[in-house]
C-alpha positions as CSV (number, residue, x, y, z in Angstrom):
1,X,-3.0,-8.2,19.7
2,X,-4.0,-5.0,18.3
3,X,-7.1,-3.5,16.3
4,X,-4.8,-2.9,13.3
5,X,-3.6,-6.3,12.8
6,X,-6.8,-7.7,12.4
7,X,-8.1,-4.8,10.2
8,X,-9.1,-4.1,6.7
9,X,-8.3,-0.8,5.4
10,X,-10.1,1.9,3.5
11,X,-8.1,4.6,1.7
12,X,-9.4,8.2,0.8
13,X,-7.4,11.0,-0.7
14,X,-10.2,13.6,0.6
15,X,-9.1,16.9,-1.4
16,X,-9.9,14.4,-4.9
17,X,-12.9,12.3,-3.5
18,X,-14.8,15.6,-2.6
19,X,-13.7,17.5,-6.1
20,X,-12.1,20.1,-3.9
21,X,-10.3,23.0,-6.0
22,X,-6.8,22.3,-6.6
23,X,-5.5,25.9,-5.2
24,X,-6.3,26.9,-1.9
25,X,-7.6,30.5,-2.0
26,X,-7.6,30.6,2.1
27,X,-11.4,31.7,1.9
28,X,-14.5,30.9,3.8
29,X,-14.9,27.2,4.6
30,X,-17.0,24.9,2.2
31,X,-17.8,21.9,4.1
32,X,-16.8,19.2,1.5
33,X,-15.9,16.8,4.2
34,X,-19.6,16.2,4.9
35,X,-20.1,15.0,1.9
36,X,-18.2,12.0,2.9
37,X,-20.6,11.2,5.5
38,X,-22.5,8.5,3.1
39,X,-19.1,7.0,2.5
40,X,-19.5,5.6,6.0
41,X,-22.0,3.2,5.1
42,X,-20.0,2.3,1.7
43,X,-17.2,1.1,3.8
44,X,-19.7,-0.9,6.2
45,X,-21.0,-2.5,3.1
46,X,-17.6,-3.8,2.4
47,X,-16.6,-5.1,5.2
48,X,-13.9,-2.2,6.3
49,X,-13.0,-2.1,9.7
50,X,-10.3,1.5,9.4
51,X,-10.3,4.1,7.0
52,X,-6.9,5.8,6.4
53,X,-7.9,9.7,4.9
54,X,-5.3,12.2,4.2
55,X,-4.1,14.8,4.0
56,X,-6.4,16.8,5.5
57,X,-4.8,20.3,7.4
58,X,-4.9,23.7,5.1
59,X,-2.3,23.7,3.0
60,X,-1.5,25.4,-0.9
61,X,-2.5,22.6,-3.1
62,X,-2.2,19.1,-2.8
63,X,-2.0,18.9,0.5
64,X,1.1,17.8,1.0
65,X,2.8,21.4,1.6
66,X,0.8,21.9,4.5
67,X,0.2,25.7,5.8
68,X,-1.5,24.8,9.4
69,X,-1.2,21.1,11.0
70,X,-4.1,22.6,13.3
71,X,-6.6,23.5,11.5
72,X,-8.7,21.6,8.6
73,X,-8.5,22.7,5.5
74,X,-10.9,25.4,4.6
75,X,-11.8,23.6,1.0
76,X,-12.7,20.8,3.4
77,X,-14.5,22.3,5.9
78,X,-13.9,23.1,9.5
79,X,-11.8,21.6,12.6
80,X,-15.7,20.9,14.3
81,X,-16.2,18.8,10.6
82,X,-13.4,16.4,11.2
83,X,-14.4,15.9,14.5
84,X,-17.8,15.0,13.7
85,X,-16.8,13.0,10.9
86,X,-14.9,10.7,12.7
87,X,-17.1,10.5,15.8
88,X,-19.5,9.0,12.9
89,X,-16.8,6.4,12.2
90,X,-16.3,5.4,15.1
91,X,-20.1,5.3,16.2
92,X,-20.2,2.7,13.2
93,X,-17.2,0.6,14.4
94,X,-14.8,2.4,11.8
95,X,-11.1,3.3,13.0
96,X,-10.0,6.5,11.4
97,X,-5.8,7.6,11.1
98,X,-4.5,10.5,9.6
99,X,-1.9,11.4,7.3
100,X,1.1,12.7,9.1
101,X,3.4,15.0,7.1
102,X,5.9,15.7,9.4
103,X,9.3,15.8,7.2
104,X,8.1,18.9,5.6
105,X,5.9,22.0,5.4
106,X,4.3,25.0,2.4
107,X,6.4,27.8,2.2
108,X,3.2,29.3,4.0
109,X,3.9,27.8,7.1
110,X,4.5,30.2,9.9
111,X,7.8,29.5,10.7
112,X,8.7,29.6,7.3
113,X,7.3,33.0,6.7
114,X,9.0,34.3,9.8
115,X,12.2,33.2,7.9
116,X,11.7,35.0,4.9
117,X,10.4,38.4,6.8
118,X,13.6,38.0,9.8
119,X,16.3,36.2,7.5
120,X,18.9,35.6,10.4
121,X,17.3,36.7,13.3
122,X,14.1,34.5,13.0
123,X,13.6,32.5,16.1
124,X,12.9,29.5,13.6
125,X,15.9,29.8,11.3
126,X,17.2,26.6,12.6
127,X,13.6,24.5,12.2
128,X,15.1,24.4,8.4
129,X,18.2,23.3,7.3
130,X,18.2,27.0,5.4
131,X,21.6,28.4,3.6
132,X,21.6,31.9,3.4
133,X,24.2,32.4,1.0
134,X,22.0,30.9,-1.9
135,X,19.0,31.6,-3.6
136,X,15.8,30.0,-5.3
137,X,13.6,30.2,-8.0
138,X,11.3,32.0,-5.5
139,X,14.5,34.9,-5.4
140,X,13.7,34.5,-1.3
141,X,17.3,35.2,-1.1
142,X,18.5,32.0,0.7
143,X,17.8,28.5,-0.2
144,X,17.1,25.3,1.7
145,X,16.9,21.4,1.6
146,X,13.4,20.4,0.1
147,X,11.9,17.1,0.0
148,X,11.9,15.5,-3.9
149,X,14.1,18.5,-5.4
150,X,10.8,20.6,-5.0
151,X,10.9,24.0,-3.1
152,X,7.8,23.9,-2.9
153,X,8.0,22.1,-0.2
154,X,10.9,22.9,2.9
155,X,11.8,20.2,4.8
156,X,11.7,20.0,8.5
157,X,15.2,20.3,10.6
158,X,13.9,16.7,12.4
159,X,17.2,16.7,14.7
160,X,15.6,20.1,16.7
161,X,14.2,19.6,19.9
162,X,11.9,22.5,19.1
163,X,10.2,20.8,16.0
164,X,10.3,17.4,17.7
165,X,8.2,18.9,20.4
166,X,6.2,21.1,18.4
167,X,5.2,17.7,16.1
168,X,4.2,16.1,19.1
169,X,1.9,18.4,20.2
170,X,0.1,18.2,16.7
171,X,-0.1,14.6,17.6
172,X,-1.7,15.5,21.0
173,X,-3.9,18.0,19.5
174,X,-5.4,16.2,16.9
175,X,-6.3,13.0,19.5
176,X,-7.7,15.5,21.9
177,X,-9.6,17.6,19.3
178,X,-10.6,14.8,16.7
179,X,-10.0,11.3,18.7
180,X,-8.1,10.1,15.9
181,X,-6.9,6.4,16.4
182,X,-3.0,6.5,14.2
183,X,-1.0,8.1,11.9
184,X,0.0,7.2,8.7
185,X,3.6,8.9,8.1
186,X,4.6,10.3,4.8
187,X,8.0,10.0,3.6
188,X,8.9,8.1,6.5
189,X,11.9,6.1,4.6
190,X,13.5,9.8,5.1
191,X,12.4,10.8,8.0
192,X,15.2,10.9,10.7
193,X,15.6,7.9,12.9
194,X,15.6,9.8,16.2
195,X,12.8,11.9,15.2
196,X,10.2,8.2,14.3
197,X,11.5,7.3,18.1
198,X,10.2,10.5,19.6
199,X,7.1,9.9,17.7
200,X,6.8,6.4,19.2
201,X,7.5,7.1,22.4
202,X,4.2,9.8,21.9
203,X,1.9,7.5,20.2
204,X,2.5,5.0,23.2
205,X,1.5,7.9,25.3
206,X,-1.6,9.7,23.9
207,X,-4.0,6.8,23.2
208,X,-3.6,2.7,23.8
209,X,-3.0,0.8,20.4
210,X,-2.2,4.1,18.6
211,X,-1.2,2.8,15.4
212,X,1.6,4.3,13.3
213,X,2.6,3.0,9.9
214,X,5.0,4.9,8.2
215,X,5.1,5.5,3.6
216,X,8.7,3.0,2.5
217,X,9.3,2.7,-1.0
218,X,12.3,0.1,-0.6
219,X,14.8,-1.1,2.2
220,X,14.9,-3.5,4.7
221,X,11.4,-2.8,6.4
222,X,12.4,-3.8,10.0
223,X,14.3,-0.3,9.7
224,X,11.2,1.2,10.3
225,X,8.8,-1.4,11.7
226,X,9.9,-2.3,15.2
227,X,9.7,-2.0,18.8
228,X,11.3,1.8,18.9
229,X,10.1,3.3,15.8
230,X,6.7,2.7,13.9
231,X,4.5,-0.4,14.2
232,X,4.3,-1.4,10.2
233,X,5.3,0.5,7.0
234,X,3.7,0.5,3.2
235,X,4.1,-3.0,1.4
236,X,5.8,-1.6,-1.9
237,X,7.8,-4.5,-2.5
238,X,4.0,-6.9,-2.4
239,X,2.3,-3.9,-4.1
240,X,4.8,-4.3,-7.0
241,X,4.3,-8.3,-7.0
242,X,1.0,-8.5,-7.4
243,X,0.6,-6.7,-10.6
244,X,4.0,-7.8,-12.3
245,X,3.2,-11.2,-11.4
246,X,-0.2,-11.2,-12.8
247,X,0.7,-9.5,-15.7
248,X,3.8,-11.5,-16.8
249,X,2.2,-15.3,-15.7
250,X,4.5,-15.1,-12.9
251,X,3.1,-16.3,-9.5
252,X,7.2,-17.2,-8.6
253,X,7.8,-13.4,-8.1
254,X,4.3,-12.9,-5.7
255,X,5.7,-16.0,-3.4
256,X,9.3,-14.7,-3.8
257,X,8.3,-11.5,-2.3
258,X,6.4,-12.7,0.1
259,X,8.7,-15.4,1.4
260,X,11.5,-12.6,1.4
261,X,9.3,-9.7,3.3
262,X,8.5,-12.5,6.2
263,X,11.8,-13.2,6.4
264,X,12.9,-9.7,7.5
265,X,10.4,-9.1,9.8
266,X,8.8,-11.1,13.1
267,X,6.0,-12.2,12.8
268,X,3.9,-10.1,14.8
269,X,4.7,-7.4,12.5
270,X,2.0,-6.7,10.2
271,X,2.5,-5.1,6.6
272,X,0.3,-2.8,4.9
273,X,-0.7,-4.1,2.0
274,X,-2.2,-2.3,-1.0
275,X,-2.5,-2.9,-5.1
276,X,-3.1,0.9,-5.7
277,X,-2.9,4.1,-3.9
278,X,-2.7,7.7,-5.0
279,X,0.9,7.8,-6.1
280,X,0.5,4.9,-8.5
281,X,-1.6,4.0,-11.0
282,X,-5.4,2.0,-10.6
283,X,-4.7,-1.6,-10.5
284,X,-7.4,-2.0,-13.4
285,X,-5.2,0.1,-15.3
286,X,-1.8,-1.5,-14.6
287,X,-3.2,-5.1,-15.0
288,X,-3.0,-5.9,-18.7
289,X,-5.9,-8.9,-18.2
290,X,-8.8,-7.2,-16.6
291,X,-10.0,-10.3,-15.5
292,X,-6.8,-10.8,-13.1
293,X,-8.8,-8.6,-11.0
294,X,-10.6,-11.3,-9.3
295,X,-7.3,-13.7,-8.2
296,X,-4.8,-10.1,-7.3
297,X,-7.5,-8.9,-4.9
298,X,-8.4,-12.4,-3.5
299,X,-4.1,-12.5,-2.9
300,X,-4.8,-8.7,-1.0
301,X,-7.0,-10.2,1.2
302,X,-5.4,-13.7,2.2
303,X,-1.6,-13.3,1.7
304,X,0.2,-12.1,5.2
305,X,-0.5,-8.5,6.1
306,X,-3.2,-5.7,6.3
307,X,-5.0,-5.0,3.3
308,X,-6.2,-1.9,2.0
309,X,-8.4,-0.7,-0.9
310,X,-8.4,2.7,-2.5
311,X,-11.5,4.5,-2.8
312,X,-13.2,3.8,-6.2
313,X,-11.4,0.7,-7.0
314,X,-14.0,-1.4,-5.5
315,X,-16.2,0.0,-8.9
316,X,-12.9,-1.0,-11.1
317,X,-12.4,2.3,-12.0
318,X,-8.5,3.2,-13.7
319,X,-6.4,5.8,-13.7
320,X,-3.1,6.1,-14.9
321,X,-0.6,7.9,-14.1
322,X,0.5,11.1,-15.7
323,X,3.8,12.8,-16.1
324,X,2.8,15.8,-14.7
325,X,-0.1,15.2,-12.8
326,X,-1.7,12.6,-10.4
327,X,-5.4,14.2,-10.7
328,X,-6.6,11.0,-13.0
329,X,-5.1,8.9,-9.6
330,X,-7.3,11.1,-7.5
331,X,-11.0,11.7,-8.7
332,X,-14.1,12.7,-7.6
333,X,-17.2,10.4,-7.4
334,X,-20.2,10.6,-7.0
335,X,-21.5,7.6,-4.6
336,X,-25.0,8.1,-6.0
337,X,-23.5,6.6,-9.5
338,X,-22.6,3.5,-8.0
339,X,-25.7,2.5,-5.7
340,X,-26.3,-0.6,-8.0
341,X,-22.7,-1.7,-8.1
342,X,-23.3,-3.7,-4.8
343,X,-25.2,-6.3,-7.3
344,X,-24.5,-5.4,-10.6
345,X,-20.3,-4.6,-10.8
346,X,-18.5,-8.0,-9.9
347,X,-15.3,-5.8,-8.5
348,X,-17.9,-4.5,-6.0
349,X,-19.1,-7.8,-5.1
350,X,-15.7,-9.4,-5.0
351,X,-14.3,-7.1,-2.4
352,X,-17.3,-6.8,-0.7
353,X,-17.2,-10.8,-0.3
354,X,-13.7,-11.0,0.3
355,X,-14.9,-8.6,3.3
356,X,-16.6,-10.5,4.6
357,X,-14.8,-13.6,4.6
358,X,-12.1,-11.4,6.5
359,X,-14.1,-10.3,9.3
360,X,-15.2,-14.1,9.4
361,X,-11.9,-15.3,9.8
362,X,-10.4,-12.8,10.7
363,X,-7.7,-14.5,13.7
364,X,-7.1,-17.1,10.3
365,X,-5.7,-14.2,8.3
366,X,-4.8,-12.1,11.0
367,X,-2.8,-14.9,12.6
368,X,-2.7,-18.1,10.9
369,X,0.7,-19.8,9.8
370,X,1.5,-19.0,5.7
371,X,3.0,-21.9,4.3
372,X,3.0,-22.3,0.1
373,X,0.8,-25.8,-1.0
374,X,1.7,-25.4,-4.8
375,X,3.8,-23.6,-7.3
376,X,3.8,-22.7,-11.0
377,X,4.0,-20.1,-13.1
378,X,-0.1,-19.8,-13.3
379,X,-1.2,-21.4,-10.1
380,X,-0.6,-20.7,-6.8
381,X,-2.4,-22.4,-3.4
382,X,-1.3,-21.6,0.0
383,X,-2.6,-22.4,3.8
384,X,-3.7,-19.8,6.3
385,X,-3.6,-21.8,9.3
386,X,-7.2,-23.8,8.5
387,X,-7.8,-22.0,5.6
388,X,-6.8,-23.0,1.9
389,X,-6.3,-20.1,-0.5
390,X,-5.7,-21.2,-4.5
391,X,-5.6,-18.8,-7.4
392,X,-5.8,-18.9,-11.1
393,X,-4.0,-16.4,-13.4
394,X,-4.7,-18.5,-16.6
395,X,-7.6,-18.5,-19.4
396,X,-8.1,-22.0,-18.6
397,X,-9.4,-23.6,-16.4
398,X,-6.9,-25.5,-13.9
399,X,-6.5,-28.1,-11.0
400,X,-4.3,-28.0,-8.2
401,X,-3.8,-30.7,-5.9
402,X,-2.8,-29.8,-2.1
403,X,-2.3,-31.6,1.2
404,X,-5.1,-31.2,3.6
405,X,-6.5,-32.5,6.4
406,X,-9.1,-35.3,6.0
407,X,-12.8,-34.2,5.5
408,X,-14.8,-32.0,3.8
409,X,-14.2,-28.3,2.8
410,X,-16.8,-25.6,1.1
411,X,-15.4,-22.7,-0.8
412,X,-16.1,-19.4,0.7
413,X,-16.7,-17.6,-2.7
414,X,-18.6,-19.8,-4.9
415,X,-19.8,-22.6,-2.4
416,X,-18.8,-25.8,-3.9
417,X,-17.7,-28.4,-2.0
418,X,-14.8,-31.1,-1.6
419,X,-13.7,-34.1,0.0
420,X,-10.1,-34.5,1.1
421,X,-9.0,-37.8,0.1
422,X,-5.6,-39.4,1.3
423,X,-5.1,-36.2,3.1
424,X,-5.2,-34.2,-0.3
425,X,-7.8,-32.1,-1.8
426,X,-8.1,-31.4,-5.6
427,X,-9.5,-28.3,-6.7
428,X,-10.4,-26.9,-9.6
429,X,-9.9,-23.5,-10.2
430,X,-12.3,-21.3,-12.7
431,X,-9.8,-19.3,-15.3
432,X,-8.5,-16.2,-14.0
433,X,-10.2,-16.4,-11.0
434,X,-9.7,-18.2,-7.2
435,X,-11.5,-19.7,-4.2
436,X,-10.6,-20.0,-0.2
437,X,-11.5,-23.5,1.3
438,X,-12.5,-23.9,4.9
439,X,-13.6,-26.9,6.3
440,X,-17.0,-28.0,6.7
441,X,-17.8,-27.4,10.7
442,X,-15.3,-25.1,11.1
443,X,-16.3,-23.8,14.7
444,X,-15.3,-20.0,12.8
445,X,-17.8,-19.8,10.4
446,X,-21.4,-21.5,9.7
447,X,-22.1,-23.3,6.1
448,X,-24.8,-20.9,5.7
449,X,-22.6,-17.6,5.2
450,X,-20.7,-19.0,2.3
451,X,-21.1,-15.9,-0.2
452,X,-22.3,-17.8,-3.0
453,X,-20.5,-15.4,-5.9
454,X,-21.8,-15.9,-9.5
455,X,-19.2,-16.7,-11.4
456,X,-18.4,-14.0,-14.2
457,X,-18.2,-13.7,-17.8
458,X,-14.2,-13.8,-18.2
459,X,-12.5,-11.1,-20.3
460,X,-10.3,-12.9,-22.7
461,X,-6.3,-12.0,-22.4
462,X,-4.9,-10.1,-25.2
463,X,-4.1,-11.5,-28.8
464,X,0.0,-11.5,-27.4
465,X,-0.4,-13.5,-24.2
466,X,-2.6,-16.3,-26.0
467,X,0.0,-18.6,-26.9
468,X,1.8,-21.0,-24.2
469,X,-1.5,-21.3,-22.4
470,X,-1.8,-25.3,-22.0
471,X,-0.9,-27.0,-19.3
472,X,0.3,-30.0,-18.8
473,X,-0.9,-33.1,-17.0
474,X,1.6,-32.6,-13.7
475,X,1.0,-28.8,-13.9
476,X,-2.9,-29.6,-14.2
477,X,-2.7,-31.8,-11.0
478,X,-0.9,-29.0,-9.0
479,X,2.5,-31.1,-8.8
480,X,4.8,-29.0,-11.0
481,X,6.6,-27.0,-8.4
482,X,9.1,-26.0,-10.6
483,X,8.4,-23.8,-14.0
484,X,8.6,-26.2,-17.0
485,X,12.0,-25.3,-19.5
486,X,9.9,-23.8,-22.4
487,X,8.8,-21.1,-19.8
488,X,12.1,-19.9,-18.2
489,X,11.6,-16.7,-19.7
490,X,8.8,-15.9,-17.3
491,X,11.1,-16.8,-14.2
492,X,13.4,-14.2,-15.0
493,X,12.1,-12.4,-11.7
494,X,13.4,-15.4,-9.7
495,X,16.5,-14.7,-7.4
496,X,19.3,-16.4,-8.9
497,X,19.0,-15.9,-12.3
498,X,21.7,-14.3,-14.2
499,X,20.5,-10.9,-16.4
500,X,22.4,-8.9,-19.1
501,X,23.6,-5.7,-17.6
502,X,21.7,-2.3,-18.3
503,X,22.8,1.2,-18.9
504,X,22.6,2.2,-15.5
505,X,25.2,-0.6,-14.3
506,X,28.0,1.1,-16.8
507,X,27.0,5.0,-15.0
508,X,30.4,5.8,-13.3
509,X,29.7,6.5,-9.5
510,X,31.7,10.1,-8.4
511,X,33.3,10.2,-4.9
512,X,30.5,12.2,-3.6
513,X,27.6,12.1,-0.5
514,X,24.7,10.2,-1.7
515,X,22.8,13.4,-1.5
516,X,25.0,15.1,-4.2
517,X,24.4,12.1,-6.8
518,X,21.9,12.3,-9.3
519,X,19.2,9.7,-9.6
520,X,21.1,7.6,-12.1
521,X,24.6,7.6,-10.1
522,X,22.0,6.4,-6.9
523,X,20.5,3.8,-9.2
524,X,24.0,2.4,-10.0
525,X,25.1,2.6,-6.8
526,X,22.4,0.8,-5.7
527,X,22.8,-2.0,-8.1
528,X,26.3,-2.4,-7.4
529,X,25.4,-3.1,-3.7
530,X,23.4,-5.6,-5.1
531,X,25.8,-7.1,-6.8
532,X,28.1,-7.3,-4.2
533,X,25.4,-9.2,-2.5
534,X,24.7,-12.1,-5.0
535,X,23.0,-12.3,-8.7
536,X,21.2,-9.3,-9.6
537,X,18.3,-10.2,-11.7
538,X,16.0,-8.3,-13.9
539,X,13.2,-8.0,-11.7
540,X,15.6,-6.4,-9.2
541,X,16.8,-3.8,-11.7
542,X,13.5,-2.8,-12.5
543,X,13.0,-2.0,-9.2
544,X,15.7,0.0,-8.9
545,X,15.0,1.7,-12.3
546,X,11.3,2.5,-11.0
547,X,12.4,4.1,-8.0
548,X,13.2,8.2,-9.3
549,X,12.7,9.3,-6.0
550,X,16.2,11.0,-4.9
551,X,15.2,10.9,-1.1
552,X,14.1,7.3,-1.2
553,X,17.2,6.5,-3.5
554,X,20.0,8.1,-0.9
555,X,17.9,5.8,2.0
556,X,17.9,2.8,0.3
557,X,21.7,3.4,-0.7
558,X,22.1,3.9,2.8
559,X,20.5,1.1,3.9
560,X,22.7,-1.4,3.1
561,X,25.0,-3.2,5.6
């Protein structure tokens, strides 16, 4: 049993949070990262137990084209900052990983530049996979694989000993300078097999329970989360659940993907679950009923997995996603704004509940057996070994009725409590809205730290999704397990439905390497593996649509057996 599996997450894009410039002009060091030092409390507030902050080494721009993997980034601050900051964390019980971006570097990364001054006779013309016979839009002469299709940044030749080694003593470095406690891996679905090993074999080696969790889009996650390789990977596939399902009355996709992510993966390995990050849009943007906000993040918390939230979305603050830039994903704030939101913003006080009812029960959701009480399109209730989790993604109000040991139970969030009778409780559920049951005398938790939320004022749905909202009796009493006819249109997400084909499926696939396709010949390659695997259903195509990564395309093409 390790810190991380019991953990809630915190996640901090530093370069936005601190409203560092978005060019690196390599000056004198502004110490931004101190800023962040009242953050600490913040997280303390909500119950966070690990705070994942990245990137943070000097780099161009974003961060992600990184210059020097040893030193801090000068609109940050310096190496002495970082150290200080996260002694802080830990002095206040707070875990602290790092972003790892290992499967590429800037163009001002030494090596790099000793390629473009020695051409063929640099010492690191083979930490690249570089062909000199070409050229680039930066007319260097030569040209070279990148990550994404973007030059900008050169991706690492992971197969030479002398970059494996040199990785590895980053790793070393940065737990001897910084005591850092994991990594988190970017673009680990394409980073090389061999390559995640030798990291592995490291983390075991510098620090005990040294976490690393590696970025997947899509794929069979025991790929990457194992014994040999890294310890648990990005949830995508429950990320993508929990907002579709909300916003399409669809609670059948959320326990599909659940269901098929435990089903790939032993049970002692823990997912990292999230509803937002900085590559995708604020889930108060992407839900289309504001007031799902309250049943998606009590799911977060309660489903099977780590959860995570991303700085600011504790205040409900959106962002969306534009097409040529993810600053809106990745603001600055001020914390001063928000010192009332603790009481006054009901996103604050939900998260900072469901918190706390984490670190109360923390073995429960750590640990505790999942097994799915009720079904339907709008309601959902599930156990978490003692625990009894129900949620509400309608406008009215709504009753489920589950099996349960005999006795009485108290909700965590509001308080109310229930008798079990017959060895099945009825609960009501507010609309749009949920409630965990424990049982009264629950050695785990005392009566009197029930949270006692208010409930809110609930935002009504839009004018389009007000029709089909009543429920009938059976669904009422929780004992529709199946979605009713009239609503098969909202089960379209459910494997084994049949789907009219798309565009994609009629692209012709050329005899080529996956990583000579285009994105469209990988999407219908990819959906023809699916095919030839069963019914592919529209949910599973807009996966594949939504995916315009080319890297993460040729590794999910790949990834088939």
């Amino acid at each position: 049993m390790a810190w991380y599996d019991e953990a809630v997450f915190y996640h901090i894009y530093p370069l936005g949070l601190t409203g560092a410039p978005k060019e690196n002009a390599y000056g004198e060091p502004v110490h931004r990262l101190n800023t962040l030092i009242p953050w600490i409390e913040h997280l303390k507030r909500l119950g966070i137990d690990a705070l994942y902050i990245g990137p943070l080494f000097e780099s161009v721009g974003h961060g992600y084209e990184t210059t020097d993997y040893r030193k801090l980034d000068s609109r940050l601050g310096t190496n002495k900052d970082l150290t200080d900051f996260v002694k802080k964390c830990h002095e206040s019980g707070i875990r602290v990983i790092l972003d790892g971006v290992f499967n590429h570097t800037g163009r001002d990364f030494f090596a790099f530049q000793d390629i473009r001054e020695k051409r063929e006779g640099s010492a690191y013309r083979d930490w690249y996979n570089i062909y000199f016979g070409g050229n680039n839009e930066y007319n260097d002469g030569f040209s070279y694989e990148n990550w994404g299709g973007h030059n900008l940044l050169v991706k690492l030749n992971q197969k030479n000993p002398a970059v494996r080694d040199y990785i590895c003593e980053v790793i070393r470095f940065w737990v001897k300078e910084f005591d850092i406690d994991g990594l988190r891996l970017d673009a680990a679905d394409v980073l090389d097999f061999d390559f995640m090993r030798e990291l592995r074999r490291t983390a075991d080696d510098v620090k005990p329970d040294f976490w690393l969790m590696g970025e997947v889009i899509h794929g069979d996650y025991s790929r990457w989360a194992n014994e040999h390789t890294l310890h648990s990977v990005t949830n995508y596939a429950l990320h993508k659940g929990l907002y579709s399902g909300m916003n399409d009355h669809n609670f059948f996709e959320i326990a599909h993907t659940v269901r098929r992510t435990n089903d790939m993966l032993p049970s002692h390995v823990k997912l990292y679950n999230f509803v937002d990050n900085h590559d995708v849009e604020r889930i108060s943007t992407k839900l289309r009923n504001k007031s799902h906000f309250t049943p998606v993040h009590i799911l977060l918390y309660t489903l099977p997995g780590i959860p995570s939230i991303y700085y600011g979305s504790e205040f409900g603050i959106e962002g969306k996603k534009e097409r040529n830039s993810d600053a809106s994903l990745r603001p600055f704030i001020d914390l001063k704004e928000h010192r009332d939101d603790y009481e006054k913003n009901p996103c604050t006080e939900l998260i900072s509940a469901l918190g706390r009812i984490h670190s109360d029960y923390r073995s429960e959701l750590a640990w505790g057996d999942y097994k799915e009480l009720v079904l339907t399109n709008r309601q959902f209730a599930f156990g978490r070994g003692s625990l009894i989790v129900a949620v509400n993604n309608d406008d009215n109000k709504a009753f489920v009725n589950v099996p349960a040991e005999a006795g009485e139970y108290t909700g965590l969030l509001y308080g109310k409590r229930l008798r079990a009778e017959g060895e099945r409780l009825n609960i009501e559920l507010l609309p749009n809205d949920g409630e965990i049951y424990a049982p009264v005398g629950d050695a785990l938790r005392s009566e009197d730290n029930v949270v006692h939320l208010t409930p809110k004022k609930r935002e009504p749905a839009p004018k389009e999704e007000a029709e089909d909202k009543k429920q009938t009796p059976k669904e009422q009493a929780g004992e529709e397990k199946q979605a009713p006819k009239e609503r098969s249109e909202e089960k379209k997400s459910v494997p084994g439905t049949n789907a009219s084909k798309t565009a994609l499926e009629e692209v012709d696939i050329p005899d080529l390497p996956y990583e000579q396709m285009t994105i469209e010949q990988l999407q219908a390659v990819i959906l023809k593996k699916m095919a030839g695997n069963g019914n592919v259903t529209d949910q599973m195509r807009r996966d594949v649509e939504e995916n315009i990564w080319h890297d993460s395309l040729v590794n999910w093409a790949k990834s088939f057996r």
